[in-house]
C-alpha positions as CSV (number, residue, x, y, z in Angstrom):
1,X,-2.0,-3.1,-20.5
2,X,-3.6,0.0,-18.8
3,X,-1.8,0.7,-14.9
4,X,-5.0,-0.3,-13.2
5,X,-4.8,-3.4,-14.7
6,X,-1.2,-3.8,-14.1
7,X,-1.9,-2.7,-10.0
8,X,-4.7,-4.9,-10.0
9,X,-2.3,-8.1,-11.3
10,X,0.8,-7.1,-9.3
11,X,-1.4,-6.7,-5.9
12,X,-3.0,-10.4,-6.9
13,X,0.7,-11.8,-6.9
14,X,1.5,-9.9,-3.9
15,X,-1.5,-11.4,-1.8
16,X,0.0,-15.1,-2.3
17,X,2.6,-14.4,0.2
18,X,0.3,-12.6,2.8
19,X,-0.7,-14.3,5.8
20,X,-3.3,-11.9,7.3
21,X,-7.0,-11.4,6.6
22,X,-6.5,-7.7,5.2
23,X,-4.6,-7.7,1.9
24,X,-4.0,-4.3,0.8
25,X,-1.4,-3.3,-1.5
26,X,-0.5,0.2,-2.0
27,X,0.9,2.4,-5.3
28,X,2.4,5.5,-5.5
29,X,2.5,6.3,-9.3
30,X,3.8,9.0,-11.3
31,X,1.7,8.6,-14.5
32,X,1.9,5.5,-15.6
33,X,5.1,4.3,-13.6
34,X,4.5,2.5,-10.5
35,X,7.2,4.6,-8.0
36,X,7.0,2.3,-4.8
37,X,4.8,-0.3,-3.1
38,X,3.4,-0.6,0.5
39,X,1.5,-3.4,1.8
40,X,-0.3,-3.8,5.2
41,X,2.6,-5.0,8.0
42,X,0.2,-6.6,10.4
43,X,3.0,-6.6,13.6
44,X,4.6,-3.7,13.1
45,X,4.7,-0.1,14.1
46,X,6.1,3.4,13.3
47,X,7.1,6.3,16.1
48,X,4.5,8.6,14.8
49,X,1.7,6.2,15.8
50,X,2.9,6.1,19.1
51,X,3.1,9.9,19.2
52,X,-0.7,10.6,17.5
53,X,-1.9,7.6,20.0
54,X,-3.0,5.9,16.7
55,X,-5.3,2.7,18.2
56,X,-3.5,-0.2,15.8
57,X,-0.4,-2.1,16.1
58,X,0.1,-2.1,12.3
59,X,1.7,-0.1,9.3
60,X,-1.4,0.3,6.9
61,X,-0.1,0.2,3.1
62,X,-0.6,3.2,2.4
63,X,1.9,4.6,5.4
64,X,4.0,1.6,4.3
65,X,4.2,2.9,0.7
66,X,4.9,6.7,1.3
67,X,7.6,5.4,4.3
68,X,9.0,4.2,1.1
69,X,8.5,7.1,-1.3
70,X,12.0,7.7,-2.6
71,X,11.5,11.8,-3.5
72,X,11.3,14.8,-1.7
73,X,8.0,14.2,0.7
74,X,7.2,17.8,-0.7
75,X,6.5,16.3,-4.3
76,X,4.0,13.4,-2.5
77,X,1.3,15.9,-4.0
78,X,2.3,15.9,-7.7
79,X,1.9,11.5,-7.0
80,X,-1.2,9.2,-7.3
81,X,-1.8,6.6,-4.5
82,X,-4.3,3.7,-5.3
83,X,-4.8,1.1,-2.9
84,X,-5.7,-2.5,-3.9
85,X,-7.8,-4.6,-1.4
86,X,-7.4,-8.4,-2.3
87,X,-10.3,-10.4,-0.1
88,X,-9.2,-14.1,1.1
89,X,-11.4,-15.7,-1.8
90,X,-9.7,-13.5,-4.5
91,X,-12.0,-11.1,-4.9
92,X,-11.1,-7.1,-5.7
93,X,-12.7,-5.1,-2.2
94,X,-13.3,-1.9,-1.7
């Protein structure tokens, strides 16, 4: 199975438990292994939003996921990051 199918299937499973309209699950992927997994936290925050004014009360996945990131944050850039949108009838969005 190629890893975009594999993202694709693990953020479909993921989206069952979700509870708010915007379903995205995030990747960060070295090659073909799937290093850690953010998804949006819809009433949650981080310091650094606060301290950038950022204008929403949430963790997007892709904050969520690098927050998680178990390396050096100097080796982000030798990473991929896909995001996965799952829309509320199923569908892949962009």
């Amino acid at each position: 199975m190629s890893l975009h199918k594999k993202l694709i299937e693990i953020a479909y499973a993921m989206s069952h438990n979700m509870a708010q309209d915007f379903k995205h699950v995030s990747f960060i992927c070295d090659k073909s292994k799937i290093v850690c997994i953010g998804v949006n936290k819809p009433f949650k925050t981080h310091p650094l939003a606060y301290k950038y004014m950022y204008r929403f009360n949430n963790i997007h996945a892709e904050l969520d996921a690098i927050l998680a990131f178990p390396y050096a944050i100097k080796t982000l850039s030798k990473h991929q990051l896909y995001n996965i949108r799952v829309r509320n009838n199923g569908t892949i969005g962009l």
